[in-house]
N, C-alpha and C positions, 0 to 999 in steps of 0.2 A: 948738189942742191938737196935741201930737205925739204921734205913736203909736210905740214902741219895741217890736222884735220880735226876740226874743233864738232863736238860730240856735246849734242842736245837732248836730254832725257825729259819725253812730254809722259806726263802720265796724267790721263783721262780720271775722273772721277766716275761712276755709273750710280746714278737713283732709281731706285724702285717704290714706286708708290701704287697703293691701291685704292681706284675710286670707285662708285657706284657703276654697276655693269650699264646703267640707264645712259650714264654719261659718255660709253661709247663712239657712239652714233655722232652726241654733239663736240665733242674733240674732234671727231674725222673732219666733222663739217670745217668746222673753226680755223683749223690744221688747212684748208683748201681755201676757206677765204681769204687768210692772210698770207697765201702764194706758196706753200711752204708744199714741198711733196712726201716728206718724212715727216710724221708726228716728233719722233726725236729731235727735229729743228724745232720746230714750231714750240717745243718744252723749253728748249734750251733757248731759245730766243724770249721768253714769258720768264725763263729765274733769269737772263740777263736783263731784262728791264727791269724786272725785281729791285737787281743789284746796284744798277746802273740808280736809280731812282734814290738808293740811300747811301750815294755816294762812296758803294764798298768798290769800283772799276777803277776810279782812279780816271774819273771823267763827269765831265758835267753836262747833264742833258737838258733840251727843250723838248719837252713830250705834246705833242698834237692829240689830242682825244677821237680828232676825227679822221685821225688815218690809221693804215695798216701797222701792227707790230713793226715790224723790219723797215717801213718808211718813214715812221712819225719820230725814231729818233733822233735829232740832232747834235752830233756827238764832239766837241771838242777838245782838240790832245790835250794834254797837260805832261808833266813833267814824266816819265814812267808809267803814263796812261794808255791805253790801246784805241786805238779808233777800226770802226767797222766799216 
């Protein structure tokens, strides 16, 4: 018997951005109202709407204004698209 073990290489991209020291405070905030426990989500979930918005995901969204990041998307597969 052989055994075949198929090997996936993710590699993360990392952004560093620097804002105003004031807008600390309201990141944490923002970071906790939208359910999030890590600022790192909460970033990464804001360039995924981003993206998802200009159709670079490879998914087409319905965006609700009146709800949270992470719930107001509405995300439908497409051909090689990812759903959340």
């Amino acid at each position: 018997m052989i055994l075949v073990a198929e090997l996936q290489l993710v590699i993360n991209m990392k952004i560093w951005v620097e804002v105003p020291d004031s807008w600390k405070e309201k990141i944490e905030t923002a970071t906790r109202l939208e359910g999030w426990e890590k600022r790192t989500d909460y970033v990464r979930e804001l360039i995924k709407k981003d993206l998802v918005s200009k159709g670079l995901l490879g998914v087409k969204a319905v965006v609700d204004s009146s709800s949270s990041l992470h719930s107001s998307v509405k995300e439908v597969r497409e051909e090689g698209g990812e759903t959340r």
